[in-house]
C-alpha positions as CSV (number, residue, x, y, z in Angstrom):
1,X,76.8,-2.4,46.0
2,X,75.2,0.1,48.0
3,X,75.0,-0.7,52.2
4,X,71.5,-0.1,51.8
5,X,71.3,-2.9,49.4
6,X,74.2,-4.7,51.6
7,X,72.4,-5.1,54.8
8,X,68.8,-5.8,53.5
9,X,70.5,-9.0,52.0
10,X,71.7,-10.2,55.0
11,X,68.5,-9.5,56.7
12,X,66.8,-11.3,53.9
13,X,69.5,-13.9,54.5
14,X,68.8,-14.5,58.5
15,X,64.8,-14.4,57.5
16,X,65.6,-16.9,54.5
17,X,68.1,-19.3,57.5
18,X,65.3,-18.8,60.1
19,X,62.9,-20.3,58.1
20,X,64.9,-23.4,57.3
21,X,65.0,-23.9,61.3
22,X,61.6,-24.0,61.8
23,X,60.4,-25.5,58.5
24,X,61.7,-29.3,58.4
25,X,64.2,-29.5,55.6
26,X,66.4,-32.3,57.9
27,X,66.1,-35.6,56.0
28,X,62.7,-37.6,56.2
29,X,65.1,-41.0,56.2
30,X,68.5,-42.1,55.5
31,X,70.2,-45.0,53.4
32,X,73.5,-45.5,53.0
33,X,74.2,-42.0,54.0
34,X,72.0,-40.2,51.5
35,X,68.9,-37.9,53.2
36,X,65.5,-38.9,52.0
37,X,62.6,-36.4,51.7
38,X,59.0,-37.1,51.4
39,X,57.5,-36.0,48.4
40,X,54.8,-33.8,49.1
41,X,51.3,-35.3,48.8
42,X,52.3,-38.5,47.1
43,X,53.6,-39.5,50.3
44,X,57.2,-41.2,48.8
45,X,60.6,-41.1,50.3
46,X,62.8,-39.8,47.5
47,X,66.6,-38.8,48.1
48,X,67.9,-35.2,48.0
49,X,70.2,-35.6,44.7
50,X,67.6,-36.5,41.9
51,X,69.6,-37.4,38.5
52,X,69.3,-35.7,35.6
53,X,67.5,-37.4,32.9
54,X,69.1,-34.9,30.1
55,X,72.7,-35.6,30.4
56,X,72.9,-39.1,30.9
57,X,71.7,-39.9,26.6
58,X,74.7,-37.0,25.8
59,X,77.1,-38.0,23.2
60,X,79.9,-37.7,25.1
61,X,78.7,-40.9,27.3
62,X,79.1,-44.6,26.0
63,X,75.5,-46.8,26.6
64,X,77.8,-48.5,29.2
65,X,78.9,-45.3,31.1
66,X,76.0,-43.5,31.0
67,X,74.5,-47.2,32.3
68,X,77.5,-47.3,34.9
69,X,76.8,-43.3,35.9
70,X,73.5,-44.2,37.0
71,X,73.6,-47.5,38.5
72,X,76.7,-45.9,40.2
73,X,74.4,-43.2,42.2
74,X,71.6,-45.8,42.9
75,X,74.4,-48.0,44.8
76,X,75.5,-44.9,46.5
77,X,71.8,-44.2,48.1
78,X,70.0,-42.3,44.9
79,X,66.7,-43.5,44.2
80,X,65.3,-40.6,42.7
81,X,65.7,-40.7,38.4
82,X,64.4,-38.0,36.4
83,X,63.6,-38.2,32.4
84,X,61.5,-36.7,29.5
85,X,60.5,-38.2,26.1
86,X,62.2,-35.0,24.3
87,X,65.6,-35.9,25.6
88,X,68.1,-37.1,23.0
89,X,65.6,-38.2,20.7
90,X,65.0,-40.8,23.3
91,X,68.3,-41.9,23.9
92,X,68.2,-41.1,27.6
93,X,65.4,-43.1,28.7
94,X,66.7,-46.5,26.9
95,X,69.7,-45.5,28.5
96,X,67.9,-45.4,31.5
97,X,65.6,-48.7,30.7
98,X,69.2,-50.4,30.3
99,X,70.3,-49.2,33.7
100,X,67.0,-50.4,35.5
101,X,67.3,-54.1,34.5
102,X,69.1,-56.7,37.2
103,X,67.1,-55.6,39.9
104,X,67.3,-51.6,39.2
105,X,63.7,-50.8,39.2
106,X,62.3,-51.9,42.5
107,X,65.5,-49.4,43.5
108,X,64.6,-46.1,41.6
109,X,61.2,-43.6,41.9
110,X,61.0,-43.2,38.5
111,X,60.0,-39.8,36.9
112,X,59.9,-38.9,33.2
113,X,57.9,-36.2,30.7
114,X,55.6,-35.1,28.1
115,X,55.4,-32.2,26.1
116,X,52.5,-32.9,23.7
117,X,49.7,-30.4,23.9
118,X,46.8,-32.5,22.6
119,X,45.0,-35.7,23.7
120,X,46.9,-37.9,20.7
121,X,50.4,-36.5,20.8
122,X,50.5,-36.7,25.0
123,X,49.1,-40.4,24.5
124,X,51.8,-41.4,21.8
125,X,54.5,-40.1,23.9
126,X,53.7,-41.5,27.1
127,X,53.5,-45.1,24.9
128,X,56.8,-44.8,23.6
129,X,58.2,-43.5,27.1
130,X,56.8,-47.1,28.7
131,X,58.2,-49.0,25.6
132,X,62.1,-47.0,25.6
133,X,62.6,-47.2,29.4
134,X,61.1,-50.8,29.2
135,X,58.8,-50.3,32.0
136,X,55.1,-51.1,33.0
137,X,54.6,-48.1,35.4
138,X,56.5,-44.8,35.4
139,X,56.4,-43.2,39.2
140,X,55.6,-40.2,38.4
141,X,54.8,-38.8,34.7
142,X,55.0,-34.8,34.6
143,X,53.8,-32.5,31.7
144,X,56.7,-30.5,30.0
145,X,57.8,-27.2,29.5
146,X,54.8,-25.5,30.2
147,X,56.1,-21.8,29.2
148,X,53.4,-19.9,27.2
149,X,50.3,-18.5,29.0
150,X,48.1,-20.0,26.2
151,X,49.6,-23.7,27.1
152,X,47.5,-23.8,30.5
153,X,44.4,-24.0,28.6
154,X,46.0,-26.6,25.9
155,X,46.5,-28.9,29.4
156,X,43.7,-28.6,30.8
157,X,41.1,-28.7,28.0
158,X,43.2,-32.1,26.6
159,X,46.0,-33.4,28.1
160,X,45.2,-34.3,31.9
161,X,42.0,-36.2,30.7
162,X,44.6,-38.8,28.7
163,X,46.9,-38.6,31.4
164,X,44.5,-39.1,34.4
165,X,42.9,-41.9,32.2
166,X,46.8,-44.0,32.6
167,X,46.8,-43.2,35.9
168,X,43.6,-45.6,36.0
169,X,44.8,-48.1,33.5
170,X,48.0,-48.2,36.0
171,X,50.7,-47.0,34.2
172,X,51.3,-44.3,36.1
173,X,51.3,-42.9,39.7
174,X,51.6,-39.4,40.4
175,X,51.1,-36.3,38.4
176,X,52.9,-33.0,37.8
177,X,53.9,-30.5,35.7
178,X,57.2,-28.4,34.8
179,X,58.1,-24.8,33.2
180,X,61.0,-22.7,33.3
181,X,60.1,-19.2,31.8
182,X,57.5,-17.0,33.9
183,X,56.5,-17.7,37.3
184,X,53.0,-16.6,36.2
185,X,52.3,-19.7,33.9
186,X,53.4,-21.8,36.9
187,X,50.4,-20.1,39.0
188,X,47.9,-20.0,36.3
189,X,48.5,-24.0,36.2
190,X,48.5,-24.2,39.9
191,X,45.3,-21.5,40.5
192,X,43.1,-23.4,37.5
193,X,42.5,-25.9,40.4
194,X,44.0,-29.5,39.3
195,X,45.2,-31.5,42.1
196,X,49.1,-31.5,41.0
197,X,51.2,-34.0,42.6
198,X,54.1,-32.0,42.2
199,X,56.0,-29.5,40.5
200,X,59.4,-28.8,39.1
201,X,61.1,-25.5,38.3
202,X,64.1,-23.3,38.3
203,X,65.4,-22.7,41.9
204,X,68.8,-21.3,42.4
205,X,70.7,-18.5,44.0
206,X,70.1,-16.4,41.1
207,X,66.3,-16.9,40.7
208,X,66.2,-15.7,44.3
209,X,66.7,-11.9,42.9
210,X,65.2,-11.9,39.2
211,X,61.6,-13.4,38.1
212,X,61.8,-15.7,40.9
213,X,60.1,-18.8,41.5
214,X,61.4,-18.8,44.9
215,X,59.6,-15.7,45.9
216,X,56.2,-16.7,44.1
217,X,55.7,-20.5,43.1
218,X,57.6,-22.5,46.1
219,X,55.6,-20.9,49.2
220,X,52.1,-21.9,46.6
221,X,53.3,-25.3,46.2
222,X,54.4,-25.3,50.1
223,X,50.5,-24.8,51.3
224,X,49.4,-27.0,48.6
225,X,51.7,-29.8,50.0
226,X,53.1,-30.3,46.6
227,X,56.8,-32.1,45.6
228,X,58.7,-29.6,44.8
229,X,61.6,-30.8,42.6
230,X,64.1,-28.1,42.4
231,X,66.2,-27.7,38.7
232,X,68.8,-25.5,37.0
233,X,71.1,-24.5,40.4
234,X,73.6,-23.7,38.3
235,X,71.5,-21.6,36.1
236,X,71.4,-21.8,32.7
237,X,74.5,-23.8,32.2
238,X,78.4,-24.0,34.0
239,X,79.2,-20.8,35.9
240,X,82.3,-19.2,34.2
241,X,85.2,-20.8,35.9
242,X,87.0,-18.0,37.7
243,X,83.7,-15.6,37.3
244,X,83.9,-15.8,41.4
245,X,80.4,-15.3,41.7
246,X,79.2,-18.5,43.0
247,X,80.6,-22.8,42.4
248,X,78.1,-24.8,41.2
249,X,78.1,-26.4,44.0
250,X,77.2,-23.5,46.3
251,X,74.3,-23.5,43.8
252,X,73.3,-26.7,44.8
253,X,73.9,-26.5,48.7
254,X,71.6,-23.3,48.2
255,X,68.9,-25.2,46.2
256,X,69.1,-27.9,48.8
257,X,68.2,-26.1,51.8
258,X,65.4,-23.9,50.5
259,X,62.5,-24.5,52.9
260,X,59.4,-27.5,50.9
261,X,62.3,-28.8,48.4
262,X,62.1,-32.1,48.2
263,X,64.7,-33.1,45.7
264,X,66.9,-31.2,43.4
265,X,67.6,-32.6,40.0
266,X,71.3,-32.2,38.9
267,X,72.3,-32.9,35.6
268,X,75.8,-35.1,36.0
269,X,77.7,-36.3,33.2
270,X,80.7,-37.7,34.5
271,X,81.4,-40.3,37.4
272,X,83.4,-36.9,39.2
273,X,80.5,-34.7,39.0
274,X,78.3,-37.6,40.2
275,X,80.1,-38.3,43.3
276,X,80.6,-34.6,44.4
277,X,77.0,-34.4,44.2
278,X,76.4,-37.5,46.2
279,X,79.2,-35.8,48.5
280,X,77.6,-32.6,48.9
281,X,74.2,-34.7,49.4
282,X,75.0,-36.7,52.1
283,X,76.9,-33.8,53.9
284,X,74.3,-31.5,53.4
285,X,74.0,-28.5,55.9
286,X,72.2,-25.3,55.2
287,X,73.6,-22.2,54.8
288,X,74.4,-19.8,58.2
289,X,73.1,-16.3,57.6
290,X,76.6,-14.5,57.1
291,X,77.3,-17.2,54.0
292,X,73.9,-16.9,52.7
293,X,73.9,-13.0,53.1
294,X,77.4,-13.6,50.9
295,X,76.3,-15.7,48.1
296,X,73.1,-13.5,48.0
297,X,75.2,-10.0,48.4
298,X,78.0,-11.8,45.2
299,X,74.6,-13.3,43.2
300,X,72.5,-10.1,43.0
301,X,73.4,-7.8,40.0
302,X,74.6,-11.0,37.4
303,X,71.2,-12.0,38.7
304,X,69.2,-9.3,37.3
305,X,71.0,-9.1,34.1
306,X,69.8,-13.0,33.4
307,X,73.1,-13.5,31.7
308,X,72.7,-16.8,34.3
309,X,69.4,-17.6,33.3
310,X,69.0,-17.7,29.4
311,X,66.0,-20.2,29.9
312,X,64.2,-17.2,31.4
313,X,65.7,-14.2,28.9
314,X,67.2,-15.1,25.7
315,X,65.6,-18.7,24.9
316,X,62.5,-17.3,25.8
317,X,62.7,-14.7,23.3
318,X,64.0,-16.4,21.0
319,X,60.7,-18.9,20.9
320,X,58.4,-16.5,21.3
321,X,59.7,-14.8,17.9
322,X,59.3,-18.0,16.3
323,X,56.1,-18.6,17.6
């Protein structure tokens, strides 16, 4: 890497830590060691570590582990569970529904997801999410995936009307969206003018340098006072082991202490994973400049190959040639 490139990272890297200094990213709260955030402009206390919705239904989890797993982080100070109707063909949020019972629920903020696109399939959905997690209100109900340009009009011409109208009837709370591809759909949603809740996207080291939603969609949903739910900090999967370009859990310590994250959801499919998580949590510092300048300086060119970031590159493509 040139020294050109070398020193405007670690300039980029002292502007990136003198942000988190004066922007508040210190913990709202604390229980039982865990740091609480609020939420944007719903106004709830939700803890740093958010878990993963998606691994907890995988295959290589029993009901009772996955059950255990999650009941596990709640105990250690996580209230913050994240799901989506698509997951597992359901599996994860009965897994989840089983974990809530015996008191669980009054414990958990409790986020899951559509993806239907018209008034009918968003409505069915959100029925059979109520009915699998075995729930009468769901926190905070998001819209999925939103990663075509041509989907922004499919949500806002039918799906917030059927969503807004459970809001009313009480099932649920809040309201947000999600996306993964292009930065540009997540402004097209944000610019068409609908008072989102919050918002959850890709933010890790490696978005920083390529198609980032660091750069464009977090300060937008910073003056909006929207909940930003980071996701994906490793990327698109487990970083090679002995690629030496960054842990995963440098990935999350980055995600962490970028400046209007409220919570970043972590997919964790073991009890191990779970508790360095919760570790890493309830240790949490941000990064000094000369480390962040290093994890940007080691990040940068398998950044802008996207060999990290397949959700953004190849799975992309590879739906759009279907489409």
């Amino acid at each position: 890497m040139s020294m050109k490139r070398r020193d405007f990272l670690k300039m980029a890297a002292v502007a990136a830590t003198a942000s988190l200094s004066w922007h508040s990213t210190a913990a709202a709260e604390t229980r039982n060691g865990m740091p609480y955030r609020t939420l944007g402009k719903t106004g709830e206390a939700v803890s740093l570590l958010c878990v993963g919705g998606y691994h907890i239904g995988m295959r290589s989890l029993s009901d009772e582990e996955s059950v255990a797993l999650m009941r596990t982080a709640v105990d250690e100070g996580v209230n913050f569970f994240d799901n989506a109707w698509s997951y597992h063909g359901g599996v994860s949020e009965r897994r989840m529904g089983q974990a809530l019972k015996d008191g669980y629920r009054d414990k958990v903020f409790l986020m899951t997801k559509v993806n239907g696109r018209t008034a009918q399939m968003a409505e069915s959905q959100l029925n059979d999410c109520l009915t699998r997690l075995d729930v009468d209100v769901i926190d905070l109900l998001q819209v999925h995936e939103v990663v075509f340009d041509e989907e922004v009009d499919k949500v806002y011409d039918e799906v917030i009307e059927v969503i807004e109208k459970a809001r009313d009837a009480g099932k649920i709370r809040h309201i947000g969206f999600t996306g993964h591809n292009w930065p540009r759909v997540h402004r097209a949603m944000i610019e068409r003018g609908y008072d989102w809740k919050t918002v959850q996207m890709p933010l890790n080291v490696f978005d920083h340098h390529f198609r980032s939603f660091e750069q464009e969609i977090l300060p937008m949903a910073r003056e909006r006072n929207m909940g930003v739910i980071g996701m994906k900090t490793s990327a698109g999967g487990p970083i090679p082991i002995g690629s030496k370009v960054a842990t995963a859990l440098e990935c999350l310590r980055y995600t962490m202490g970028l400046p209007g994250v409220s919570s970043v959801c972590s997919g964790m499919a073991t009890m191990e994973h779970l508790r360095e998580n919760i570790a890493l949590a309830k240790s949490f510092q941000p990064y000094e400049p000369e480390e962040l300048a290093s994890l940007l300086e080691r990040t940068y060119e398998h950044a802008m190959t996207g060999e990290f970031e397949p959700y953004k590159t190849r799975w992309h493509a590879a739906r759009e040639a279907q489409a």
